[in-house]
C-alpha positions in Angstrom: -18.5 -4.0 10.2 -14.4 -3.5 10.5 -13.4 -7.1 12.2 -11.0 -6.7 15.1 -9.1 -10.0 16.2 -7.6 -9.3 19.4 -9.1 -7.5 22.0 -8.2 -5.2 25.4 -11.0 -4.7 27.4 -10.0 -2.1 30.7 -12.2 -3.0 33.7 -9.8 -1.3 36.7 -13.1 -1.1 38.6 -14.5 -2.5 41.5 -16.2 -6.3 41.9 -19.8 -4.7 41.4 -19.0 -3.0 38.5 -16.5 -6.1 37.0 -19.6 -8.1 36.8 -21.5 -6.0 35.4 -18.8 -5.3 32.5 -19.6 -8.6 31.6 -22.7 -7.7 29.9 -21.5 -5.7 27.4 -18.7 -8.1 27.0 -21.5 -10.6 26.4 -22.6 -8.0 23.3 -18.9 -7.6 21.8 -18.7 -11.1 21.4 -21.9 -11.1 19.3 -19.8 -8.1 17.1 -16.6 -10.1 17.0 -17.5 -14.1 17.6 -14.0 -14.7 16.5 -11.5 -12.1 18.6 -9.5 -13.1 21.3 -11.1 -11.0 24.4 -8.3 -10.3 26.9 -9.3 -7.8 30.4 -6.9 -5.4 32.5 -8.3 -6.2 35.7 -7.4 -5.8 39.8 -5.8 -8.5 41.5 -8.7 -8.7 44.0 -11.1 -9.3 40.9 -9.6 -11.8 39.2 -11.6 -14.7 40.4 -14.6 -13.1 38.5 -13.3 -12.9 35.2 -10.5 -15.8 35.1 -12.9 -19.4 33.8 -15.4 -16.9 32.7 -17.0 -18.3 29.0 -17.1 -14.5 27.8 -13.1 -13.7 28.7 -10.1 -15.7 26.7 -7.0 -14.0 28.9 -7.0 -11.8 32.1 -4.3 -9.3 32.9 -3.8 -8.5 36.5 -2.8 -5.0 37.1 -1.6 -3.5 40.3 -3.4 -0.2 40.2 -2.1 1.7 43.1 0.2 4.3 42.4 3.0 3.5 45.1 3.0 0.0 43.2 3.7 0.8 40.0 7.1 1.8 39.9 8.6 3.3 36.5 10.1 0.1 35.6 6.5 -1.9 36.1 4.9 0.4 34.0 7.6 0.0 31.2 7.4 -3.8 32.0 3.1 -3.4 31.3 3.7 -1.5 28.2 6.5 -4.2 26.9 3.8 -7.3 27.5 0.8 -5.1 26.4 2.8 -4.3 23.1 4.1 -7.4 22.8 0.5 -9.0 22.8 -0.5 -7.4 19.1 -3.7 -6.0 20.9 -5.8 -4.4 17.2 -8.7 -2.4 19.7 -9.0 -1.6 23.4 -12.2 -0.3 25.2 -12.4 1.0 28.5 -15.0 0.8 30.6 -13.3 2.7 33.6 -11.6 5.8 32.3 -8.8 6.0 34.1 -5.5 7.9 33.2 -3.5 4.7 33.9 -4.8 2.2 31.8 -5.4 4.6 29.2 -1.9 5.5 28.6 -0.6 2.1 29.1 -2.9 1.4 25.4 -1.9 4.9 23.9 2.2 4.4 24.6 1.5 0.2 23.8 0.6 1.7 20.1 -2.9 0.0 20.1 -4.0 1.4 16.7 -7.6 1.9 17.9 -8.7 2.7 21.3 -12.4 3.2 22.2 -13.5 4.8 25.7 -16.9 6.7 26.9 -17.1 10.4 27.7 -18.6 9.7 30.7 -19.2 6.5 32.8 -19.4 7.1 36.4 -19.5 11.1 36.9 -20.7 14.2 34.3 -17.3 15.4 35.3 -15.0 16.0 31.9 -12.1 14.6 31.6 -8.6 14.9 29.8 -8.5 11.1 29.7 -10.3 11.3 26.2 -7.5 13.1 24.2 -5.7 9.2 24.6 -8.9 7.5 22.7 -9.1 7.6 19.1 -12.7 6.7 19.8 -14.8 8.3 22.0 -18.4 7.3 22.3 -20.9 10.2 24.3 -23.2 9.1 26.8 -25.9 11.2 26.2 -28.5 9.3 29.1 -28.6 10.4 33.0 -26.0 7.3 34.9 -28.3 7.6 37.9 -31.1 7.2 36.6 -29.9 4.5 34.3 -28.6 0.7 35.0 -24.7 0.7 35.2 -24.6 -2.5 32.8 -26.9 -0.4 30.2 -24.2 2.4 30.4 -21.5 -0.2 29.8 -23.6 -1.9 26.8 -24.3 1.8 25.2 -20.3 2.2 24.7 -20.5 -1.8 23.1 -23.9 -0.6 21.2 -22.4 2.9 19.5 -19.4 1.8 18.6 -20.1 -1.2 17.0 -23.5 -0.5 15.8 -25.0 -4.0 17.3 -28.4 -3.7 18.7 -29.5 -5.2 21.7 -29.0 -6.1 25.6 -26.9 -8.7 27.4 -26.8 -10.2 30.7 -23.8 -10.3 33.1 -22.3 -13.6 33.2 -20.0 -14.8 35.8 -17.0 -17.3 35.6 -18.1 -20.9 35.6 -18.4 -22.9 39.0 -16.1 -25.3 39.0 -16.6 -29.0 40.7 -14.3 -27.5 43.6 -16.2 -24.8 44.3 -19.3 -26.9 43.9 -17.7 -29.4 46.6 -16.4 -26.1 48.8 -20.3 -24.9 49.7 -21.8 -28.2 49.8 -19.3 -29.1 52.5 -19.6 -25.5 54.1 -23.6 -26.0 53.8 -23.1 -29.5 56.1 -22.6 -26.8 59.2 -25.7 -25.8 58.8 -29.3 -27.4 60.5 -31.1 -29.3 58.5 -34.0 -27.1 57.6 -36.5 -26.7 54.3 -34.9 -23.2 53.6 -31.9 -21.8 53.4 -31.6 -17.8 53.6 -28.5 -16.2 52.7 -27.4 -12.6 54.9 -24.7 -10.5 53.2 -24.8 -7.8 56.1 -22.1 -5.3 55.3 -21.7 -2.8 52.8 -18.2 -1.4 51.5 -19.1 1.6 53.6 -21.5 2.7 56.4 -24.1 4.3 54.6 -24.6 0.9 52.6 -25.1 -1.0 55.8 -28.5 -1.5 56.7 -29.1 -1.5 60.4 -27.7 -4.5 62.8 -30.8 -4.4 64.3 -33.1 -4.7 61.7 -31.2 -7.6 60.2 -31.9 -9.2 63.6 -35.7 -8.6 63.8 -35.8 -10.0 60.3 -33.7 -13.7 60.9 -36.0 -13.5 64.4 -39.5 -13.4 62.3 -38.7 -15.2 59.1 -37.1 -18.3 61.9 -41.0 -18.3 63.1 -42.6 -18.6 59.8 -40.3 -21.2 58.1 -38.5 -23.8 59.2 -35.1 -22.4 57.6 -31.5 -22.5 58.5 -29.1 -18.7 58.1 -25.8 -18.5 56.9 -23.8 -14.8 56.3 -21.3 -14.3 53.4 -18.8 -11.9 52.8 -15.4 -10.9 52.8 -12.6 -12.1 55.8 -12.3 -8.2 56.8 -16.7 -8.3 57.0 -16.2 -11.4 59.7 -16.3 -9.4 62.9 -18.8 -7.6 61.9 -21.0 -10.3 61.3 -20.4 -12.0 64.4 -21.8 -8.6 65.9 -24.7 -9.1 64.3 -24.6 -13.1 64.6 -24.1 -12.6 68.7 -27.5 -10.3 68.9 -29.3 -13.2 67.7 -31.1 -15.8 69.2 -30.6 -18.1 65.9 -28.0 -20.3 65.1 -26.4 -18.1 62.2 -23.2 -19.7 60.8 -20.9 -17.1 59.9 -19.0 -18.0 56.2 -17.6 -14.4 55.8 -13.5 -15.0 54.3 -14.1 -18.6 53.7 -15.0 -18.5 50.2 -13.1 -17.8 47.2 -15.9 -15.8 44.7 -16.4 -18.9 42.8 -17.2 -20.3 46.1 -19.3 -17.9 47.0 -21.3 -17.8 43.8 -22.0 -21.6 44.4 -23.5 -21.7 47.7 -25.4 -18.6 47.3 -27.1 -21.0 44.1 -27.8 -23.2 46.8 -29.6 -21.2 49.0 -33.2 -20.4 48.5 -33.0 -16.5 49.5 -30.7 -13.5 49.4 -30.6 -10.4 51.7 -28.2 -8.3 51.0 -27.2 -4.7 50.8 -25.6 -3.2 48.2 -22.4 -4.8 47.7 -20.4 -6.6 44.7 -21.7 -9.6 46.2 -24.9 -9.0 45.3 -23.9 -8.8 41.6 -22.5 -12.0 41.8 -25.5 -13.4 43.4 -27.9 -11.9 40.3 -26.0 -14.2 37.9 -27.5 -17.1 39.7 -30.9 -16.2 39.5 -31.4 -16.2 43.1 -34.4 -14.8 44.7 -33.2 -11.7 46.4 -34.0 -9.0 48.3 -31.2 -5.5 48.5 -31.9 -2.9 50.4 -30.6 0.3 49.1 -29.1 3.3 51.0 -27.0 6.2 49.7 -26.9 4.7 45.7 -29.4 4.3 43.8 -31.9 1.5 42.6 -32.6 2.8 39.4 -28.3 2.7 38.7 -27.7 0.0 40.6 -30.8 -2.6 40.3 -29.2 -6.4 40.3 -29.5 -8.0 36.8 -31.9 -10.3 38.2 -35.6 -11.3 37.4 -36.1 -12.6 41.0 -34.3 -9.1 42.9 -36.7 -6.8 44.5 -34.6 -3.6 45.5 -36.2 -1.8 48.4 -35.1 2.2 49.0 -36.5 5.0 50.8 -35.8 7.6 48.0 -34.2 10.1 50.2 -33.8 13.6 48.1 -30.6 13.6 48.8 -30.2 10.3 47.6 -27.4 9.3 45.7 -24.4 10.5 47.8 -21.1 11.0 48.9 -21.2 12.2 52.2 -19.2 10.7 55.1 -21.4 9.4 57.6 -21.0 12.1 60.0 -22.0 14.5 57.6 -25.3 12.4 56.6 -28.0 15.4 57.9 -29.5 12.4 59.5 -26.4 11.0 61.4 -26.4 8.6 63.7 -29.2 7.2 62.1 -29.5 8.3 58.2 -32.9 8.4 56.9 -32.0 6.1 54.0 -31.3 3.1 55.6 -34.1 3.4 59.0 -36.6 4.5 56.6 -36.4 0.8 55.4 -37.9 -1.1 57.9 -37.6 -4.9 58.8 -41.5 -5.1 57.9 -40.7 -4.2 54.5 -38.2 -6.8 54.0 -40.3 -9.5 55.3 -43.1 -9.0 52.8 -40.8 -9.2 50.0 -39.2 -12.1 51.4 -42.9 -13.8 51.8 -43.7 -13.2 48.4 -40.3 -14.7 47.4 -40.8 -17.7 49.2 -44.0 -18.4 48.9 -43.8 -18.2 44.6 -40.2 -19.5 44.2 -38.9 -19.5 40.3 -39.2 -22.9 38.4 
C-alpha cells in the first residue's frame, strides 16, 4: 500500500455529518498510522474536530461565497500549498474545496461520485481519484457511505466508529456546575426539542405529554440542550409544562454539551447534529425521525432506538407548507408520545453497564 504522509481531509458539511466523518477518519488512520491528518472544516464545527485523537490540524474555512473574496481564496491556496499536503479526500463534494486542492497542486486527490444526492457532477474532473458509490445513500448509514470512500481507495477492510474530540476537565467542570440547577432526582433525561427545520421538529405537544408521564413514573429531573438560536423555542415548550425543565440551550460550547449529555441517564431528541454528538457517548437514546430517514441517518449508537412512521414520501425536501399533510405532517403525529415512552421504559429499566 502507497504510504501518504500528510493528509487533507474536506469535511465543508454540517455538525451531523462532521461527526460522522470521523469514522472513516478512524479507518484512514488504520491505512496510514503515521500521516499527519489535517481537516478543512466550518467555523461553526470546529469545536468537534479541534482536541479530537483522530485529527492532528484543523483548517477553518469560511464557506460562504460573499466571504471569500478573491484575495482569501488566493490567501487559502498560498497556506494549503505551503502545507506540502501528498493526498486530499473529500467527503463533501463541493466545487470550493475541490479547487482549492486542484490549484494547491496536491498530487493526488480522492473524492466519491456520489455522497449526498444520485445527481452527477462536474466536481469530479478536479479528482485524480474518484471512487463510485455503487449502494442506495438512503437506504444506507451516512458513516458507511463515508467509510466505503476510506475502504475503496485504500483497500482496508472493515468499519469504524465516530469519535468525538476529547472532553476536557473544563468542559467536565462546565456541566457538572450547569447540572447543580437542576433537582436532585435519581434520573436525569436529556430533551433536545428542535430540529434545524420544521419538519425535524417533533410536536411541542407531544414532548409535553412525554416529560408529564415519564415525571410520574421516575423520580427524574429534565434539562433541554441546544443551540442559543433553539432557546426561545424551548422555553415555548418549557412554559407548557407543569415540570421544572431547566433550559441549557446556547450555554454550552459542543464539548460542553457532549459532557453533560454523558451525564445524563436518557436522550430524546430529534434529528439534529446533536444527536450525533450524543451517540459518541454511548447514551441511551431515543430520536424520533420525521422527513429523513432512519435507515441513512440511524445514531452510531448501541443504546439509540430511532422511532419513524415510514411515510412514502419519506425522505424529503418539501417546505412545510407543501408537506401534503401540512399543518400537521403525518411523519412527525404519526409518532405518538406512547411510542416514545415504551422505549424510554425499556431504556431505563435495562440501563447499559
Amino acid at each position: 500500500m502507497e504510504k501518504y504522509r500528510n493528509i487533507l481531509i474536506n469535511a465543508l458539511v454540517n455538525l451531523g455529518d462532521v461527526v460522522l466523518t470521523t469514522s472513516a477518519i478512524a479507518l484512514l488512520k488504520k491505512a496510514y498510522p503515521k500521516a499527519k491528518i489535517t481537516m478543512l472544516v466550518k467555523p461553526v464545527v470546529r469545536e468537534a474536530v479541534e482536541n479530537n485523537p483522530l485529527i492532528d490540524e484543523v483548517i477553518v474555512f469560511q464557506y460562504k461565497a460573499k466571504e471569500n473574496s478573491i484575495s482569501k481564496m488566493m490567501a487559502m491556496i498560498k497556506d494549503i500549498k505551503n502545507r506540502h499536503f501528498d493526498l486530499s479526500i473529500s467527503f463533501d463534494r463541493k466545487l470550493r474545496p475541490a479547487l482549492l486542492c486542484w490549484l494547491a497542486g496536491i498530487p493526488v486527490r480522492v473524492g466519491p461520485d456520489r455522497v449526498f444526492d444520485d445527481r452527477p457532477s462536474r466536481v469530479t474532473w478536479l479528482y485524480t481519484d474518484v471512487v463510485q458509490i455503487s449502494h442506495d445513500l438512503d437506504a444506507t448509514l451516512q458513516a458507511e457511505t463515508y467509510q466505503t470512500i476510506i475502504r475503496k481507495f485504500t483497500g482496508l477492510a472493515g468499519h469504524a466508529e465516530p469519535v468525538f474530540a476529547r472532553i476536557t476537565d473544563a468542559a467536565d467542570k462546565k456541566a457538572e456546575e450547569l447540572l447543580m440547577c437542576l433537582s436532585k432526582a435519581e434520573k436525569r433525561i436529556a430533551l433536545c426539542v428542535k430540529g434545524t427545520f420544521a419538519l425535524k421538529t417533533w410536536p411541542k405537544e407531544y414532548f409535553v405529554q412525554v416529560v408529564t408521564e415519564l415525571a410520574k413514573r421516575y423520580d427524574a429531573a429534565f434539562f433541554i440542550v441546544g443551540a442559543p438560536n433553539d432557546r426561545e423555542y424551548a422555553d415555548e415548550v418549557i412554559a407548557s409544562m407543569e415540570q421544572p425543565v431547566m433550559n441549557f440551550c446556547g450555554k454550552t460550547s459542543l464539548v460542553d454539551l457532549a459532557a453533560i449529555i454523558g451525564k445524563a441517564d436518557l436522550l430524546i431528541t430529534v434529528d439534529t447534529g446533536a444527536t450525533h454528538i450524543a451517540a459518541t457517548t454511548g447514551i441511551p437514546m431515543v430520536t424520533m425521525y420525521g422527513c429523513t430517514s432512519p435507515e441513512r441517518w440511524h445514531p452510531v449508537n448501541k443504546n439509540a432506538r430511532v422511532l419513524t412512521s415510514r411515510e412514502s414520501c419519506c425522505p424529503c425536501n418539501y417546505r412545510p407548507q407543501e408537506c401534503p399533510s401540512y399543518p400537521q405532517p403525518n411523519c412527525l403525529w404519526s409518532i405518538t408520545p406512547e411510542m416514545v415512552l415504551d422505549e424510554c421504559d425499556k431504556l431505563l429499566a435495562n440501563p447499559p453497564k
